[in-house]
VMD Tcl script that draws the C-alpha trace (Angstrom):
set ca {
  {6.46 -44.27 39.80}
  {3.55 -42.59 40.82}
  {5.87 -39.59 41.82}
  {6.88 -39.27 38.56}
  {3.23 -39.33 37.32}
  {2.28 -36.62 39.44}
  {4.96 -34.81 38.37}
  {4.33 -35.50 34.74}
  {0.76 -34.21 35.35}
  {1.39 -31.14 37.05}
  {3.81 -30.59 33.97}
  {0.80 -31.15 31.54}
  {-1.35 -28.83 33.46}
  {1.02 -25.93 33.61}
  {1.84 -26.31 30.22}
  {-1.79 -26.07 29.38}
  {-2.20 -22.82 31.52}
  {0.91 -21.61 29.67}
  {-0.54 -22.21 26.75}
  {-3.42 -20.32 27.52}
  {-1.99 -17.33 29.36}
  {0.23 -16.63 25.96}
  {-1.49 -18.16 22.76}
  {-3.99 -14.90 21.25}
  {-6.38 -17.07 20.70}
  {-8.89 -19.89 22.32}
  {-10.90 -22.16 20.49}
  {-14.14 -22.95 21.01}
  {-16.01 -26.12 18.77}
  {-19.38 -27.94 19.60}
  {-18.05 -31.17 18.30}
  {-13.89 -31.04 19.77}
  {-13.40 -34.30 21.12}
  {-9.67 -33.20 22.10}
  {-8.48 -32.14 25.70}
  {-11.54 -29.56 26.08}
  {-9.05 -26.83 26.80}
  {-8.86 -24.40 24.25}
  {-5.38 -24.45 22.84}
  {-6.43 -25.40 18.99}
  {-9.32 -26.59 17.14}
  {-8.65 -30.08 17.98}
  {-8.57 -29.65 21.96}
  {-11.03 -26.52 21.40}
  {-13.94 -25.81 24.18}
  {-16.97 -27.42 23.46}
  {-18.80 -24.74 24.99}
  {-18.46 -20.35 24.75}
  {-18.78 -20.30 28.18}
  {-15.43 -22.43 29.28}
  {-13.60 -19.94 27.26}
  {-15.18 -16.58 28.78}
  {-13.92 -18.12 32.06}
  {-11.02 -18.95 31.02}
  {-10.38 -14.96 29.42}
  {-11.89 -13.37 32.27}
  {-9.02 -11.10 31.97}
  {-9.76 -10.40 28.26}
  {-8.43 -11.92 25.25}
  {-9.44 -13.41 21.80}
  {-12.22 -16.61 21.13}
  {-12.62 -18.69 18.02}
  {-16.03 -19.84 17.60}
  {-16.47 -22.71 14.76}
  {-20.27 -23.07 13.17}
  {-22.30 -24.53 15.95}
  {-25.24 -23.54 18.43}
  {-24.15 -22.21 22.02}
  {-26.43 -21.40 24.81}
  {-25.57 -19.85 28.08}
  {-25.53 -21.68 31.52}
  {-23.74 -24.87 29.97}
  {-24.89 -27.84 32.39}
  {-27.42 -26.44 34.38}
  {-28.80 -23.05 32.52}
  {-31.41 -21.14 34.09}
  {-33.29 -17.92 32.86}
  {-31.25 -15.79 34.41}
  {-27.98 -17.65 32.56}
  {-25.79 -15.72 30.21}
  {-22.50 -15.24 27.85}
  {-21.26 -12.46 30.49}
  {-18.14 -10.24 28.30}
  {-15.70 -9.49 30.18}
  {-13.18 -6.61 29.25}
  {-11.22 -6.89 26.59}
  {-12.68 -9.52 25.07}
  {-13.19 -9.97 21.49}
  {-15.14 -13.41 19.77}
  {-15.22 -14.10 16.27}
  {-17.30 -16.64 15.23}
  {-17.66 -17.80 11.42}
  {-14.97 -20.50 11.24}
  {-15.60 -24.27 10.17}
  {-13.08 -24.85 12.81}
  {-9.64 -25.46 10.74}
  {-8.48 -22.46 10.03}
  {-5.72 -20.89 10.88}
  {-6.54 -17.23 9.89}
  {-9.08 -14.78 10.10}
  {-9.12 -14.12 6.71}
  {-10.48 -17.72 6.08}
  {-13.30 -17.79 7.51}
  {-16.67 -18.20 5.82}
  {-19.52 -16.41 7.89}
  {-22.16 -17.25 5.56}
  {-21.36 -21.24 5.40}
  {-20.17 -21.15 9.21}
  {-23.45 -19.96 11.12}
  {-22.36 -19.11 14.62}
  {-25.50 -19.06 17.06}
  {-26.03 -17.80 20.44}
  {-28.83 -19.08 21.21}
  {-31.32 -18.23 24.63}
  {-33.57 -21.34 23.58}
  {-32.35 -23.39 26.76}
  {-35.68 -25.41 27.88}
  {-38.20 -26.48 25.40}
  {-36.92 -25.86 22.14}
  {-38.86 -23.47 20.13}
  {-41.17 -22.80 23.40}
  {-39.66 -18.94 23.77}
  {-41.24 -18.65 27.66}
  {-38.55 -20.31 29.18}
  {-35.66 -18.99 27.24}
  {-33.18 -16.67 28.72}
  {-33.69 -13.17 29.88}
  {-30.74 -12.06 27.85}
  {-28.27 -14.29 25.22}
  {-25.43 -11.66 26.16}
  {-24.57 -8.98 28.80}
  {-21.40 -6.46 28.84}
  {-20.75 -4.22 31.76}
  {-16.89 -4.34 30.42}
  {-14.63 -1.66 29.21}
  {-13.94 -2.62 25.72}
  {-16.09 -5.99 24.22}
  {-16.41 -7.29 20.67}
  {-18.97 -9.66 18.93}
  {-18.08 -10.17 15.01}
  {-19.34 -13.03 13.08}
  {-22.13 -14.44 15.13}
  {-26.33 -14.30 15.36}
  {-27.95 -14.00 18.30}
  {-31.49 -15.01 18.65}
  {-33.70 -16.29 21.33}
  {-33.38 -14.03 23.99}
  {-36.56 -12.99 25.89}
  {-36.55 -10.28 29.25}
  {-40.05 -10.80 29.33}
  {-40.28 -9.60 33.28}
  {-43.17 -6.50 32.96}
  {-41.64 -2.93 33.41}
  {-38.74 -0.64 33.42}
  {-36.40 -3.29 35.04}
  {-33.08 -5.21 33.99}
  {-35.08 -8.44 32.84}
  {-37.33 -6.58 30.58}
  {-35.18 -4.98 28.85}
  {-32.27 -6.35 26.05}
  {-33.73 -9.53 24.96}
  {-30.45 -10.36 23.17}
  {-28.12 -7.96 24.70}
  {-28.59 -5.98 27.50}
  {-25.40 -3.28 27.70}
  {-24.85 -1.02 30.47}
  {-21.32 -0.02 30.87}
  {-18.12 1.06 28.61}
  {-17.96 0.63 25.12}
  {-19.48 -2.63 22.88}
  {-19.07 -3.40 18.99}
  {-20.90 -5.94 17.06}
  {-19.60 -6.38 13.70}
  {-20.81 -8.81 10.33}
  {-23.29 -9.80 12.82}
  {-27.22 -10.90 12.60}
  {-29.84 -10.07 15.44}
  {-33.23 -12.01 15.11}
  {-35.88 -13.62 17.07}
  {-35.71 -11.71 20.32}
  {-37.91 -10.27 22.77}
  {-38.40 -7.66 25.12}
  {-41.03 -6.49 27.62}
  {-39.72 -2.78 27.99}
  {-37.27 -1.39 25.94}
  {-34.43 -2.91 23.32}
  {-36.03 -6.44 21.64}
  {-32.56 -7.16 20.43}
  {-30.09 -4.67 22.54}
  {-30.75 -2.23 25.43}
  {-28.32 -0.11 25.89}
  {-28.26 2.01 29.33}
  {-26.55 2.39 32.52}
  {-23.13 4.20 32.50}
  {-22.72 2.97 28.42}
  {-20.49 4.58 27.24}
  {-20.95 4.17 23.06}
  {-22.47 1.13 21.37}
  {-21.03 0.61 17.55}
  {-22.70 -1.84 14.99}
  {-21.09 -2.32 11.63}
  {-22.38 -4.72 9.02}
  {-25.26 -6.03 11.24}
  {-28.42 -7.56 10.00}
  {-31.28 -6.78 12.60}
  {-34.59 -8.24 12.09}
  {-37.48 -9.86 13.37}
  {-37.11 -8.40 17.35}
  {-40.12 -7.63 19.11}
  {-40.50 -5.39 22.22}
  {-44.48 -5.55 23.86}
  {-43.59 -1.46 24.39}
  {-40.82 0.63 22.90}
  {-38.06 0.13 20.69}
  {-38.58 -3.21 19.20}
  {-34.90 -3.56 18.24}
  {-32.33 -1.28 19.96}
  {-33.29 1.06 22.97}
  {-30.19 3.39 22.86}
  {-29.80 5.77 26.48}
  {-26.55 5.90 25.63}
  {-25.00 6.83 22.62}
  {-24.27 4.65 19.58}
  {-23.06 4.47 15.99}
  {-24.91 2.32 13.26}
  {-22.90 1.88 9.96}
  {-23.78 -0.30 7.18}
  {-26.66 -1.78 8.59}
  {-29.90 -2.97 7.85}
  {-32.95 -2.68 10.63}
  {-36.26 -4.12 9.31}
  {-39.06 -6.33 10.68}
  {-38.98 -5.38 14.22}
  {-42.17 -4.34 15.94}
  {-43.14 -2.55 19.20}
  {-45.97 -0.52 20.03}
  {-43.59 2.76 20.22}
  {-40.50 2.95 18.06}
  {-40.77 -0.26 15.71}
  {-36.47 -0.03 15.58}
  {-35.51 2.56 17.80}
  {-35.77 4.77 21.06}
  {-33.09 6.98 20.61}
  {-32.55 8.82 24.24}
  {-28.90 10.22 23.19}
  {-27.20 11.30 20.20}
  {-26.92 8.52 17.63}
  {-25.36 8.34 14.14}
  {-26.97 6.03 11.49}
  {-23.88 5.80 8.14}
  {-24.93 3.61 5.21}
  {-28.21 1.98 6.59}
  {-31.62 0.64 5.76}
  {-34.52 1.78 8.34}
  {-37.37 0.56 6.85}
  {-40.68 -2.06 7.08}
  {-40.35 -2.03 10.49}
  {-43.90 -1.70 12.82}
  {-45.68 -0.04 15.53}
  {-48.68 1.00 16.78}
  {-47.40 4.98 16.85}
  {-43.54 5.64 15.19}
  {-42.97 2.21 12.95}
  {-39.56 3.44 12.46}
  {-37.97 5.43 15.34}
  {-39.01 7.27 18.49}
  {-36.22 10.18 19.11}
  {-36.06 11.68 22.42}
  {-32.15 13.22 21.74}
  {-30.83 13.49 18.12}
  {-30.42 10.90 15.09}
  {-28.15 11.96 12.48}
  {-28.63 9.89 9.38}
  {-25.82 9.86 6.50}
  {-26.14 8.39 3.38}
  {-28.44 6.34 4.24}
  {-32.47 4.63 3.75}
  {-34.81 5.18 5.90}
  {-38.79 5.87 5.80}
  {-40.37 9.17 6.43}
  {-44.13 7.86 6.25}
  {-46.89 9.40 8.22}
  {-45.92 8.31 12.05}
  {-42.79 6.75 10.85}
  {-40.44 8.95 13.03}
  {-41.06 10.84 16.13}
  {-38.63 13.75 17.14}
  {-35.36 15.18 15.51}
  {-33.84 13.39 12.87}
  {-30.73 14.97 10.95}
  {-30.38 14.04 6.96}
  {-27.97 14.33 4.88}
  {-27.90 12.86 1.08}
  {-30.63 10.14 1.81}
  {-32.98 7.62 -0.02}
  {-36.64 8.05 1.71}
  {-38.11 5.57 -1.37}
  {-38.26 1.36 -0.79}
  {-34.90 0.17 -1.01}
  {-36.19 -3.01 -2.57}
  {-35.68 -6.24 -0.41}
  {-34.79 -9.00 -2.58}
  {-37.50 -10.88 -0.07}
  {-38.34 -13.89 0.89}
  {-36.45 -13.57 4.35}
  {-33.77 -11.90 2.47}
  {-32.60 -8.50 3.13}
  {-30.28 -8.32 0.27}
  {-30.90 -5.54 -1.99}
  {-32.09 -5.73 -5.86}
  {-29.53 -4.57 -8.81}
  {-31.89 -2.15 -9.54}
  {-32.38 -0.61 -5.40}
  {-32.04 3.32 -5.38}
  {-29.81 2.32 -2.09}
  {-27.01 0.59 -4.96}
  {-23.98 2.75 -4.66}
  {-25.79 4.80 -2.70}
  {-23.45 5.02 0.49}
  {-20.01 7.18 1.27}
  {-16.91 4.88 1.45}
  {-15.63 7.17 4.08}
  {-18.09 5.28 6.71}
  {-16.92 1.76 5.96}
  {-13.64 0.10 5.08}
  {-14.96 -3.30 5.34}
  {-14.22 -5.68 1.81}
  {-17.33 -7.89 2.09}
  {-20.78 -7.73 3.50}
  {-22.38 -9.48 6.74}
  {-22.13 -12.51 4.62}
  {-18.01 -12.50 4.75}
  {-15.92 -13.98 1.97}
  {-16.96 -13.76 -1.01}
  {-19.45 -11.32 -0.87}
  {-18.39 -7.95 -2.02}
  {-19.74 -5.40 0.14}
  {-20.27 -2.94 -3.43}
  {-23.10 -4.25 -5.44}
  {-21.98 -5.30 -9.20}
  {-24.66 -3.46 -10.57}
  {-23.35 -4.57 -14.49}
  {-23.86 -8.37 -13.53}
  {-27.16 -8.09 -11.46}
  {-26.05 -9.66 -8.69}
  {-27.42 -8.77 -5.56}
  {-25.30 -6.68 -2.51}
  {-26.47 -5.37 0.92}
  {-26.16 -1.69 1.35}
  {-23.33 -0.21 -0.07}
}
mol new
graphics top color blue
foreach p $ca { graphics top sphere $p radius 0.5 }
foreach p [lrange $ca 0 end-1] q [lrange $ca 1 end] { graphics top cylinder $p $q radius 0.2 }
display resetview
């Protein structure tokens, strides 16, 4: 008997590493009180970090609504979701579905979190939520907030307080990225190293502080920003941006961002900005910046946290289709990326 139970296990276990090594997708739900192993929603992960492991080789993750924070067990600072190469994570999903296309992003927040000691005390949070040294990585669907590479100076933990980026090529997609903190350069994402492109699309960034440049992306590589709104950030150089290599800005809002000298952008290469919002204020922009058919007037926040545009925004219908092919906003279903103007209903930038 116990033969055949062995045998029966080691059956079990194969099948679930078959499972695994063949299925294009892993789950991963906070509240899965199945097998823990990834196959489906009902055995799903209960934690990102299983199912990194578990793709180390690269594959496709599942995240259903839920908070996630790095170092599952026994997190330090120094804990984080490390992406390997050709990985891509959606997140977004109430955790039955059994198709992209259902997901909700707006009703399914998805949160990678660095708030791993005393919650809401930001000093012992992680250095960085995410990092990607990887070939080929994709985020889509999820916020990250909480990071904080609060170690003084031009070093790896000062730098990227929610993603810190220094090899190959990342996209973040229908994404938000609030709340995080940086000594040096990049509140939200530092991007450096041998990087070889970083491409957001759809992303809400806002509310990322760095104590000295680039209070919400510090590009030294090059990168791509399309449909994308950048406000509230604050350094004391650059309230957004350091741009150290050739960046493209399609279909974005730069604006109400702070610093003590550039509030928008500090430009030490070249920022080409299409169709797009941004601020040309006294000591808004430092360097060479590249414009073509652009809004320089307040793109009128509905407000109130939200960075949702009014019916009546000079940024409505503003953009160039040819930049974007996405149907909805960072909000997902249901939200039209194009702004109905003739109902008044509000729309990001389109």
């Amino acid at each position: 008997m116990r033969k055949i139970y062995l045998l029966l296990l080691g059956v079990i276990i194969l099948a679930e590493q078959f499972a695994l090594a063949v299925s294009p997708t892993v789950y991963v739900k906070a509240s899965a009180s199945g097998g823990n192993n990834g196959t489906n929603w009902t055995n799903a992960y209960t934690d990102l970090q299983s199912a990194l492991t578990a793709l180390s080789g690269g594959g496709t993750i599942w995240i259903a609504a839920g908070t996630y924070k790095p170092g599952a067990g026994s997190p330090t600072r120094s804990s984080t979701f490390s992406l390997p190469s050709g990985i891509t994570i959606y997140g977004g999903f109430a955790g039955t579905e059994s198709n992209i296309s259902e997901r909700n992003i707006a009703s399914n927040a998805t949160i990678l979190s660095g708030d791993i000691g005393t919650a809401d005390v930001t000093t012992d949070n992680v250095y960085h939520v995410a990092t990607s040294s990887s070939v080929n990585a994709t985020l889509d669907g999820v916020t990250i907030t909480g990071g904080r590479a609060d170690v003084v100076g031009d070093g790896a933990n000062g730098e990227g307080g929610a993603v810190y980026f220094t090899s190959g090529t990342l996209t973040i997609k229908n994404s938000k990225l609030s709340g995080n903190y940086c000594d040096y350069s990049g509140g939200a994402i530092y991007v450096g190293g041998s990087a070889i492109a970083l491409n957001l699309t759809n992303c809400l960034v806002t509310g990322n502080t760095s104590n000295q440049y680039a209070g919400a992306v510090g590009l030294n590589a090059g990168a791509t920003f399309t449909n994308c709104t950048f406000s509230g950030n604050s350094a004391y150089s650059g309230g957004a941006f350091y741009v150290g290599a050739a960046t493209t800005m399609n279909n974005s809002i730069l604006w109400g961002n702070t610093a003590t000298t550039y509030s928008q952008a500090d430009i030490g290469a070249t920022l080409t900005v299409n169709y797009s919002c941004y601020s040309n204020s006294i000591n808004a922009i430092n360097g060479t910046l590249t414009p073509l058919n652009c809004i320089t007037t307040d793109p009128q926040f509905v407000g109130s946290g939200s960075y949702v545009i009014k019916s009546f925004s000079p940024c409505a219908d503003a953009g160039s289709d040819a930049y974007n092919s996405e149907s909805y906003d960072i909000r997902g279903l249901g939200y039209s990326r194009k702004l109905n103007k003739s109902s008044g209903t509000v729309g990001t930038i389109d």
